[in-house]
C-alpha positions, 0 to 999 in steps of 0.5 A: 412557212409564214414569214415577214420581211419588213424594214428596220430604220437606222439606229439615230448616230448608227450606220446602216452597219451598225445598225445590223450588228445591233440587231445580230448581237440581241439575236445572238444574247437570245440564243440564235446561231449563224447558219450561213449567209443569204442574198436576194437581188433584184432587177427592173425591167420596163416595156421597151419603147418600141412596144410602147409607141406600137401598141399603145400600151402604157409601160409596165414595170416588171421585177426579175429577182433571186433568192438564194433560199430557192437557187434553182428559180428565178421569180418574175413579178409585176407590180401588183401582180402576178408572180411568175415562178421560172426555172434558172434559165429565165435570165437568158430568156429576158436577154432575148426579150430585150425588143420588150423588155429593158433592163434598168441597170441602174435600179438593181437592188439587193439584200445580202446577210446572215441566217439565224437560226433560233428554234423554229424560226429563221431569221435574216438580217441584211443590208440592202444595197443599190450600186456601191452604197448602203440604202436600208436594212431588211429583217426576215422572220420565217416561222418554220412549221407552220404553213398558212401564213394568218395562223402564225402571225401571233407567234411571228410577232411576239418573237420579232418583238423580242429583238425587233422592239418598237420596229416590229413591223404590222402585218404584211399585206400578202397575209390578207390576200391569203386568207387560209391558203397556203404561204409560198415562196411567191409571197416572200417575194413580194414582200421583198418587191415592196421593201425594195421599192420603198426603199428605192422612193426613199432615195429619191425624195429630193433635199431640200436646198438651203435658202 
């Protein structure tokens, strides 16, 4: 199924949660319904100094993240590139891998939220979180029977519209990779892996101090 995964900023004078009852209650007043909850995390890992200062390789970022949607897989993303779909077990694996690759603990980041239901599309509003406080909100449409992803992109954003506004996000940049191919939960991830990471740089942008 296609789908979108796109930021939407907070309401001016709103809170993060605010701002997420606002978009709940104009998917309700449409017709969706609540079907349970979702949660999609992820965690980063970079290139051990070790292997670095050994090999003389350059650190790479690598991103091990869940998606309560797919429980029994776990996805291993490299920035840029490739997108490595593994059973569960995969987390114990990194844990022995930790020579290679450590865990930045600090930088996990997650998603959580409800699921809508509306005809053929599925929805998720979620707050995103780093640590104990809010960062953003992340808004998920999927478009249910339609399998390659260009061919709904018009149906995907005429919908997003309607609860979306003026914050209907353009299309994801996995939709010109795909070309006619098959949409796959990978790309979702991706999607999620760049909101994520956007989300994370907003944070860091520094304040400007009084003079």
């Amino acid at each position: 199924p296609g789908c979108s995964v796109a930021q939407v900023p907070v309401a001016e004078g709103k809170s993060v949660q605010q701002t997420v009852e606002i978009l709940t209650r104009k998917l309700e007043l449409l017709g969706a319904e609540k079907q349970g909850t979702f949660c999609v995390d992820c965690e980063t890992y970079h290139t051990a100094a070790s292997t670095i200062s050994s090999q003389g390789q350059t650190g790479k970022l690598m991103y091990v993240m869940h998606n309560s949607e797919y429980p029994l897989s776990c996805f291993a993303l490299f920035e840029n590139g490739p997108c490595l779909i593994a059973d569960a077990n995969f987390d114990i694996l990194m844990v022995k891998l930790k020579g290679f690759f450590q865990n930045a603990k600090a930088n996990k980041i997650e998603s959580r939220g409800t699921r809508y239901q509306y005809c053929d599309f599925l929805v998720k509003v979620g707050t995103v979180t780093m640590g104990p406080s809010a960062r953003g909100i992340s808004v998920e449409v999927e478009y249910c029977p339609c399998v390659i992803a260009n061919d709904c992109w018009n149906l995907l954003m005429e919908f997003m519209q309607s609860f979306m506004a003026n914050h209907t996000p353009g299309i994801p940049s996995v939709f010109g990779t795909k070309h006619d191919s098959i949409y796959s939960p990978a790309d979702t991830m991706v999607q999620y892996m760049e909101l994520f990471n956007k989300i994370r740089k907003q944070q860091q942008v520094p304040v400007a101090g009084i003079r």
